[in-house]
N, C-alpha and C positions, 0 to 999 in steps of 0.2 A: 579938612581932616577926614571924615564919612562922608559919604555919598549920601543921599535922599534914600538911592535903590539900597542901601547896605542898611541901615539904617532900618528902613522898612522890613526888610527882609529878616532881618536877626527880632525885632518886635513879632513880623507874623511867628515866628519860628520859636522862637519865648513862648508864644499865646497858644499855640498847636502842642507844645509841649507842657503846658499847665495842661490843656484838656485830657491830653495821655494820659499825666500822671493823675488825673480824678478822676478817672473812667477804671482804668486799671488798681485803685484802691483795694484795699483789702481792711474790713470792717469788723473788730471783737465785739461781740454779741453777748449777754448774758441769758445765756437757755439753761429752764430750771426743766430738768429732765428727771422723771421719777423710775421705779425698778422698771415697768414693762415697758418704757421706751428701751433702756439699758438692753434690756433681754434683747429687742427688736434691733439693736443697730450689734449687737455679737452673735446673732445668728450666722449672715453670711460668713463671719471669720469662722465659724465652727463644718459652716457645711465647705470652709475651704480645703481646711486642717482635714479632713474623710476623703476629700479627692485626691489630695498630694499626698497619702498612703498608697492609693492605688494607682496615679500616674505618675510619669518620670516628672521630672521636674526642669521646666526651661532650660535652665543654667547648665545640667546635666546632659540634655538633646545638644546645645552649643558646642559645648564643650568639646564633646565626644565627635562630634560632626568635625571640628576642627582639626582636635587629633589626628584623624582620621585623614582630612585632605593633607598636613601635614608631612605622614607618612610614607601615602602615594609619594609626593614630591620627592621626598627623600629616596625612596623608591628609583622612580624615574631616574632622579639623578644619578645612583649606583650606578642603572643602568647604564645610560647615557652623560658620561662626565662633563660633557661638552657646552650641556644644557645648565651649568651651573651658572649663577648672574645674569640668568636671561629673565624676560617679565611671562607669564603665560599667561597665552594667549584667552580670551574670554570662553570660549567652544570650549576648550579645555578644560578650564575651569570649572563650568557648567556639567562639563563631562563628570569628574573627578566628585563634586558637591552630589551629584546624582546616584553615583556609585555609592560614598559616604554616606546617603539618606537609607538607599536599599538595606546599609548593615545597622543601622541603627533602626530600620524600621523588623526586619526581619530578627533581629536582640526584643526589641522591645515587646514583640509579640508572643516571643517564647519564653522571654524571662519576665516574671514580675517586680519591680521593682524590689520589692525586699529579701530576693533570692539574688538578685545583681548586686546591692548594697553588702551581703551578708559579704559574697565571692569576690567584692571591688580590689580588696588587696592581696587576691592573690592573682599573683602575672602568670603561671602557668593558666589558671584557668582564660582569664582575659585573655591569652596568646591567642586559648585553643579555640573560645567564641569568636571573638573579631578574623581570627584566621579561617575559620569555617564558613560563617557568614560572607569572610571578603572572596573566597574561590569562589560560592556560589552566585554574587554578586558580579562577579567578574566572567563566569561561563553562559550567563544571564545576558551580556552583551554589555554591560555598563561603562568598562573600560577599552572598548573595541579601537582597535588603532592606534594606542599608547605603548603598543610591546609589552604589555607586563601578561603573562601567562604563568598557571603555575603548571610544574612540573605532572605528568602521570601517574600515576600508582603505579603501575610495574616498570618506568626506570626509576622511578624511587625507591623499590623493593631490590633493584640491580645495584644502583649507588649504595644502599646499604650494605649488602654483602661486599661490594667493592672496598670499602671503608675499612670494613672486617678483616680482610687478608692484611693491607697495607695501613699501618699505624703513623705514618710521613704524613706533615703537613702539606698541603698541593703550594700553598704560596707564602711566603713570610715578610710579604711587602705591606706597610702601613698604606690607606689613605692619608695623603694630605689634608688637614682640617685646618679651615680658616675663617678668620672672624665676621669674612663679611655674609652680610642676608644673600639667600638664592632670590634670585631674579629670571625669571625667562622674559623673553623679547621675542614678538613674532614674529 
């Protein structure tokens, strides 16, 4: 039926897994803690609760970093339709994450936390920060060789006026949108 070796093996293998499971225990203790232990172990929550008023907070740097790389892609791909379903490439990626840190480091340093939170819902302003931040970010060198530039101030002072005389829309073609995730492939 078993073998000696199977036999033995499934035994060690029982006995290596009893010792796991008592080594790895986990033990209720009955601790009679009085007020000034109390005070002593909600100290750190209180000196946390003072830091996270005045720095961002994790969840918010991720986030925002994400967004952020997000967008580019999206970007890109405006740009370049060709590029859609491909995987990108790691450089890239690196590229793009880098750019993303410069606008969330260079927000972070000018706004503080409770002037970003007050401004979080309103999109023009968000537009006009993350936009400001991403030129500078971008004439900085951080996106060098991905094609994304932004326009100059005096053809965009032209285009304006341009705009002005003729009220016609330039295109009235949709993108095509479809359900699947962007992929780049290098």
């Amino acid at each position: 039926m078993f073998s000696r070796k199977e036999i033995l093996f499934w035994v060690f293998a029982f006995t290596v897994g009893i010792f796991l499971a008592w080594s790895c225990r986990l033990e209720a203790v009955d601790v009679q803690l009085d007020a000034t232990d109390i005070k002593k172990l909600e100290e750190p929550i209180e000196k946390d609760k003072k830091v996270s008023k005045e720095h961002y907070p994790n969840f918010l740097l991720y986030n925002s970093t994400q967004s952020c790389m997000r967008g580019i892609v999206e970007l890109i791909i405006r740009i370049s339709p060709q590029l859609r379903n491909q995987l990108i490439p790691p450089a890239i990626q690196q590229q793009i994450l880098g750019h993303c840190s410069c606008v969330v480091d260079r927000i972070r340093i000018k706004y503080p936390i409770q002037e970003y939170y007050k401004n979080s819902n309103d999109f023009l302003w968000i537009r006009d920060v993350w936009g400001k931040y991403g030129r500078e970010c971008t004439k900085a060198g951080y996106l060098a060789g991905l094609g994304i530039e932004y326009p100059k101030e005096k053809e965009k002072k032209v285009e304006e006026d341009n705009k002005t005389e003729s009220q016609e829309p330039e295109s009235s073609v949709e993108e095509e949108l479809s359900d699947e995730p962007t992929i780049f492939q290098g």
